[in-house]
SERO-4910 file (N, C-alpha, C, O; in steps of 0.05 Angstrom, whole numbers):
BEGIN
 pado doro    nc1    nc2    nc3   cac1   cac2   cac3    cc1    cc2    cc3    oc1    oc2    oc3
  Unk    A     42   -208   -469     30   -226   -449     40   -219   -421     27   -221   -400
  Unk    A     65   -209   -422     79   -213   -399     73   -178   -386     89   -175   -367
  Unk    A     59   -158   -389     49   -133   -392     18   -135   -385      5   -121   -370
  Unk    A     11   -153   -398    -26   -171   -386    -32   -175   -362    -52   -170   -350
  Unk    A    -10   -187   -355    -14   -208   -333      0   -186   -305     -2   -194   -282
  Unk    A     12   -163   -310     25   -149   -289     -9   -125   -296    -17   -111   -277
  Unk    A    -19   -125   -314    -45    -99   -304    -71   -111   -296    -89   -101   -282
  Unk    A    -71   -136   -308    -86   -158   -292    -79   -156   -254    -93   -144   -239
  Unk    A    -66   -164   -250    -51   -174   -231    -57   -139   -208    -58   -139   -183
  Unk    A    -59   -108   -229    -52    -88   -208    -88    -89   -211   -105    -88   -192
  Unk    A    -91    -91   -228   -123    -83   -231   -151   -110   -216   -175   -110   -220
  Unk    A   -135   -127   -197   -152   -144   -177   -137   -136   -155   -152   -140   -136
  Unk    A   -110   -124   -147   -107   -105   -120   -116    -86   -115   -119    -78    -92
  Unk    A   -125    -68   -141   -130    -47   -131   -149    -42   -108   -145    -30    -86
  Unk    A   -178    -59   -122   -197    -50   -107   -187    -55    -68   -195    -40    -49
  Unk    A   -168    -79    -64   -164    -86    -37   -155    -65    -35   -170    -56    -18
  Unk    A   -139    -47    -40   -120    -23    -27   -137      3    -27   -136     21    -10
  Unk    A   -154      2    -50   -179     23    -46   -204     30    -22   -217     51    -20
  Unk    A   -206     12     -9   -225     -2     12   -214      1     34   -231      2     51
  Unk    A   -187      3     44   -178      6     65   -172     31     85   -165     54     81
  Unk    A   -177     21    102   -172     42    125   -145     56    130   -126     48    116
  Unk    A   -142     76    147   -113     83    156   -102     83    181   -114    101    194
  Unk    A    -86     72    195    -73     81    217    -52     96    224    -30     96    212
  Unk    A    -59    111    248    -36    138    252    -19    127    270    -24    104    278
  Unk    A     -2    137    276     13    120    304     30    149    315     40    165    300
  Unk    A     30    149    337     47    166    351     66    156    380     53    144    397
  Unk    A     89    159    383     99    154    397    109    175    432    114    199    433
  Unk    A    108    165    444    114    177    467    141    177    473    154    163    458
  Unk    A    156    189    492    186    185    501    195    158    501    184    144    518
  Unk    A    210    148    487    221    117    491    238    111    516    238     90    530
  Unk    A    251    131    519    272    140    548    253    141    571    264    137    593
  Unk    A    231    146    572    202    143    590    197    119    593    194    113    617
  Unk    A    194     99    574    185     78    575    188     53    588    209     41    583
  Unk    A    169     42    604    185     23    630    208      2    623    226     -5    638
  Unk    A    203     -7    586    225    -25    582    230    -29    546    221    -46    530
  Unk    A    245     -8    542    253    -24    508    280     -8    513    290     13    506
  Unk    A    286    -26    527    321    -26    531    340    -47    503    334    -70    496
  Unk    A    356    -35    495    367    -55    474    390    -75    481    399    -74    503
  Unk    A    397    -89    466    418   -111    485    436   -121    461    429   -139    447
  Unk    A    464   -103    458    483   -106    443    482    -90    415    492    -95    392
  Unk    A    463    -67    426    463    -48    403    455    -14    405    431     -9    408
  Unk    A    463     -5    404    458     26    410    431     31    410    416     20    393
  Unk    A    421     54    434    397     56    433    377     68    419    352     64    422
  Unk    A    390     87    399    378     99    378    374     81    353    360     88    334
  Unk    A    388     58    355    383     43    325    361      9    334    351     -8    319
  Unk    A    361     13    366    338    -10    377    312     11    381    291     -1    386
  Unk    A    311     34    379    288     43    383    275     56    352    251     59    346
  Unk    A    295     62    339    281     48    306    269     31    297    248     32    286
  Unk    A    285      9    302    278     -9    299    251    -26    310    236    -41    297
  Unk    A    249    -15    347    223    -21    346    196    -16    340    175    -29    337
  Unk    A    210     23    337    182     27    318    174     23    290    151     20    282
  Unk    A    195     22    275    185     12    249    177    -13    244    167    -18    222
  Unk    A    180    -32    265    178    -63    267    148    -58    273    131    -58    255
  Unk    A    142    -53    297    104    -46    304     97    -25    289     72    -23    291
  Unk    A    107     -7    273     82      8    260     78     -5    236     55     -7    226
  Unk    A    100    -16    223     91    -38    200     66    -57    208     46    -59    192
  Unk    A     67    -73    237     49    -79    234     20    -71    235      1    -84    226
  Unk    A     19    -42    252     -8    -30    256    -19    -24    232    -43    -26    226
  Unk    A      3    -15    214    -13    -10    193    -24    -28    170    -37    -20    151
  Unk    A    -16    -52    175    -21    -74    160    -54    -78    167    -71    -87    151
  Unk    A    -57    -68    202    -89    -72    210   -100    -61    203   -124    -65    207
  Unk    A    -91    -33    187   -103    -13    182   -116    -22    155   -132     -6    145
  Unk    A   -112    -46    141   -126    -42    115   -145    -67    125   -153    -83    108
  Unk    A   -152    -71    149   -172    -88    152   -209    -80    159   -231    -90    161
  Unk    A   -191    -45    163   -217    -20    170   -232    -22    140   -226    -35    119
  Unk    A   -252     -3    146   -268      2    122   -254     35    107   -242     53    118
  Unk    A   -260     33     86   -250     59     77   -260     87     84   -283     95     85
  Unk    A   -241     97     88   -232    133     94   -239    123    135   -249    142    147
  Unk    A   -235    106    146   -235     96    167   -209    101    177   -191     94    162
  Unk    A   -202    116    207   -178    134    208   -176    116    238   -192    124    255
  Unk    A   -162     98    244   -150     90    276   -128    104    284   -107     97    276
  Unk    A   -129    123    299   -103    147    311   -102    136    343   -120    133    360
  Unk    A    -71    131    344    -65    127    370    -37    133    379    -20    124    365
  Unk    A    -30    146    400    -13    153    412     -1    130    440    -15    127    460
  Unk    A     26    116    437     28     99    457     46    123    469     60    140    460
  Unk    A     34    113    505     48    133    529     66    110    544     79    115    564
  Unk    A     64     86    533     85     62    552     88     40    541     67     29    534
  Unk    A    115     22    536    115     -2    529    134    -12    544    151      3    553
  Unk    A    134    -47    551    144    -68    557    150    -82    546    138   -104    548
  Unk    A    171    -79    528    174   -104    514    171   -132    534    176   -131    558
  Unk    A    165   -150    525    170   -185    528    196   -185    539    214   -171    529
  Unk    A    201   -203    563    231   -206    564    241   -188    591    225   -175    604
  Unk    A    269   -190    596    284   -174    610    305   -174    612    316   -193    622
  Unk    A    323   -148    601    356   -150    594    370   -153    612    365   -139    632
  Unk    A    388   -167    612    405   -186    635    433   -168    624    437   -160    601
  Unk    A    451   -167    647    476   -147    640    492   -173    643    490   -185    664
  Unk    A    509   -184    620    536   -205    631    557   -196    617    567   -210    600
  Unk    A    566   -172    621    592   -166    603    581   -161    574    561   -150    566
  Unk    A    605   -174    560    598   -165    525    577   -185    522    564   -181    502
  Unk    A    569   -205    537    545   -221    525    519   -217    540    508   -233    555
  Unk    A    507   -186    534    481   -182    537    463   -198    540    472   -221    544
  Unk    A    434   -197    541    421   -215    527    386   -211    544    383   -202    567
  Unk    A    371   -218    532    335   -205    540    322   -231    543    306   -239    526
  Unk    A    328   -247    568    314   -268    583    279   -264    580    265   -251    596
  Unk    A    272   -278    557    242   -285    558    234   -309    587    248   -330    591
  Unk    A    216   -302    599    202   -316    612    173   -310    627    164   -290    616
  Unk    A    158   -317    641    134   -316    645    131   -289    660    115   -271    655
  Unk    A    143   -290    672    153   -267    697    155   -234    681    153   -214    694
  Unk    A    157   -234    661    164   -213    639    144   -212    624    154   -223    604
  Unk    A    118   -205    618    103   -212    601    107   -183    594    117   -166    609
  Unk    A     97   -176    563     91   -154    539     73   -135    561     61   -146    579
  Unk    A     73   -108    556     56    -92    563     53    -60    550     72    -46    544
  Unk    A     29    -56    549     30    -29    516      5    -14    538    -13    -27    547
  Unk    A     10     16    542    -10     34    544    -13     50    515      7     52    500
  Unk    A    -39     60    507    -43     76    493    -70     83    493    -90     69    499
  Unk    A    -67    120    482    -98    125    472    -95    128    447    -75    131    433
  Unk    A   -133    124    442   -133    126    415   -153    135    412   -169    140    431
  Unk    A   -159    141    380   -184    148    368   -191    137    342   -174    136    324
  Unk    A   -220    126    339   -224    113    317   -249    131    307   -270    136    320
  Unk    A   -243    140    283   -255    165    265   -265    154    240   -254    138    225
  Unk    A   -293    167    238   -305    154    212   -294    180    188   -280    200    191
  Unk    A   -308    167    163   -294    183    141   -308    215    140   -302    230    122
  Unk    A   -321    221    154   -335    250    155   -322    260    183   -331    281    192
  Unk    A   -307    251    194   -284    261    217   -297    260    238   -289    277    255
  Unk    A   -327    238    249   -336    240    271   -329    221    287   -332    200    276
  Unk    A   -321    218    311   -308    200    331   -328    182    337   -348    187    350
  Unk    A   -319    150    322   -335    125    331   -327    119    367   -343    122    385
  Unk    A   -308    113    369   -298    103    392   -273    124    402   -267    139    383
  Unk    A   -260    128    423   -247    134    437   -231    117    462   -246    100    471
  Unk    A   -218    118    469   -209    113    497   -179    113    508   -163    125    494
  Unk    A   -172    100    530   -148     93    532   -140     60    542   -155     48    558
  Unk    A   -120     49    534   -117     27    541    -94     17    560    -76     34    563
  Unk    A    -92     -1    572    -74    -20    588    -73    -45    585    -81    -59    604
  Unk    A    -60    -57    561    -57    -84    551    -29    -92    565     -8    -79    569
  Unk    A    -39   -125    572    -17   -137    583    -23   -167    570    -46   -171    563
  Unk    A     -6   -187    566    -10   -209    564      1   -230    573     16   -244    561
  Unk    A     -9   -233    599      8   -252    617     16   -279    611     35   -292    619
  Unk    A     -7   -287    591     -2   -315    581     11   -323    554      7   -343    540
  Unk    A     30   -296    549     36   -294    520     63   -325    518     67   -335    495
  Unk    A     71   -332    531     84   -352    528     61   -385    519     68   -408    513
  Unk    A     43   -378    521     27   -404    530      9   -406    505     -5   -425    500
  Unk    A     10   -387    494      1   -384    460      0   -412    439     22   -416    428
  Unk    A    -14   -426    435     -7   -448    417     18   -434    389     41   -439    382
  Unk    A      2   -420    383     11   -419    354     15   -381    350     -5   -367    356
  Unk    A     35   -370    342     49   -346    331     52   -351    295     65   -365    280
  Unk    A     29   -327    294     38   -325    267     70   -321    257     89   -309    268
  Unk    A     69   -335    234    101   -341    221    115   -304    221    136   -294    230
  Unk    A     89   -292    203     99   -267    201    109   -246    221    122   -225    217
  Unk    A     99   -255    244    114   -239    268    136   -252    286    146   -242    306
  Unk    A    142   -276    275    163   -291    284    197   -282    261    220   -287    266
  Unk    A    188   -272    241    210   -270    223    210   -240    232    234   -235    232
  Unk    A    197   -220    238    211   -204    238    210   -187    276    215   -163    277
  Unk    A    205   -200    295    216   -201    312    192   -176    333    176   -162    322
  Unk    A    195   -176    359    170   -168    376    144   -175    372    127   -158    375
  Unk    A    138   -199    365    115   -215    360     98   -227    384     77   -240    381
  Unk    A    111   -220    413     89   -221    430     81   -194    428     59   -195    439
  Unk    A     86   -169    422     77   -151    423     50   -149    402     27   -145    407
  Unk    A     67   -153    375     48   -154    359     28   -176    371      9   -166    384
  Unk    A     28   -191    371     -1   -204    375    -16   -198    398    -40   -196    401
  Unk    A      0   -195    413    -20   -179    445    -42   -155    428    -67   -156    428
  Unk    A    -25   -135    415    -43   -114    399    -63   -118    378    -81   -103    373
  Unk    A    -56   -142    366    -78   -156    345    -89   -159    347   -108   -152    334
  Unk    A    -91   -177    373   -114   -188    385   -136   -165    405   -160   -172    409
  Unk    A   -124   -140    414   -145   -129    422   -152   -114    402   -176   -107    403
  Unk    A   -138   -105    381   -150    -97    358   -180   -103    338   -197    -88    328
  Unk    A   -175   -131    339   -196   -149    321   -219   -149    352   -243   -145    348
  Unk    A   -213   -151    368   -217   -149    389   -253   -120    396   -277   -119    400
  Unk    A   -233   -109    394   -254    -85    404   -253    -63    382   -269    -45    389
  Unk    A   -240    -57    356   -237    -38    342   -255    -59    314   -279    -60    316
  Unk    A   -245    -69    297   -261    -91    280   -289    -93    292   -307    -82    280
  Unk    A   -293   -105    310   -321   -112    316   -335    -94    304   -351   -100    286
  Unk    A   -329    -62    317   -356    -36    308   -361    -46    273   -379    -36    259
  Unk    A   -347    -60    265   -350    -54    227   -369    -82    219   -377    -86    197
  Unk    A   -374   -101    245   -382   -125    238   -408   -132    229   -413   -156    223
***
């Protein structure tokens, strides 16, 4: 029973994971970047961290594409949310309005025969990211969640639509 219910269980995911799209992600100089300064942690283990934190989530959008559907993008600038304040040993990255999230990138969105749907480059900012009713839970537990949602939202935004 207990062997049923785990090929049951793979054999109604499959088809969701079969259907999905892919996202590429490329990064640019982080040392370039106007602001993902870390605060009370070495800079090689905050800039891990931020990318594996946002490409987890790009790619999570990536299974919202249609299949063999390829979103490739290269970010050339980020801002994190916030701004690191120097006070001695007690660092610390003052969120306020004044500091809003900001992400350049190009990209390319490729159908499954490798012909280019869309193209471009972008300049997302979200000035009103404080004023948000509601933050999904899942980008609140694991942390740069005005970023993520600034990108979600132009995602569903202008990339989703073409599939609508």
């Amino acid at each position: 029973m207990k062997y049923l219910k785990s090929a049951v269980a793979a054999l109604l995911t499959f088809p969701l994971l079969a259907f999905a799209g892919e996202v590429k992600v490329s990064w640019g100089e982080f040392d370039d970047f106007t602001d993902v300064r870390p605060v009370n942690e070495s800079k090689s283990a905050f800039y891990k961290r931020v990318k594996t934190s946002l490409e987890k989530s790009f790619i999570e959008l990536g299974e919202k594409l249609s299949d063999g559907v390829v979103f490739e993008f290269h970010i050339t600038d980020l801002d994190l949310a916030g701004d690191v304040r120097y006070g001695g040993i007690n660092d610390y990255r003052l969120v306020e309005r004044l500091y809003y999230p900001k992400m350049k990138f190009n990209y390319q969105l490729i159908d499954g025969e490798g012909s280019i749907i869309k193209e471009g480059s972008e300049s997302l900012k979200d000035m009103m990211f404080l004023d948000r009713i509601k933050t999904p839970a899942r980008y609140q537990r694991e942390g740069f969640h005005y970023e993520k949602r600034m990108f979600e939202n132009w995602f569903e935004e202008n990339i989703l639509v073409e599939f609508k």
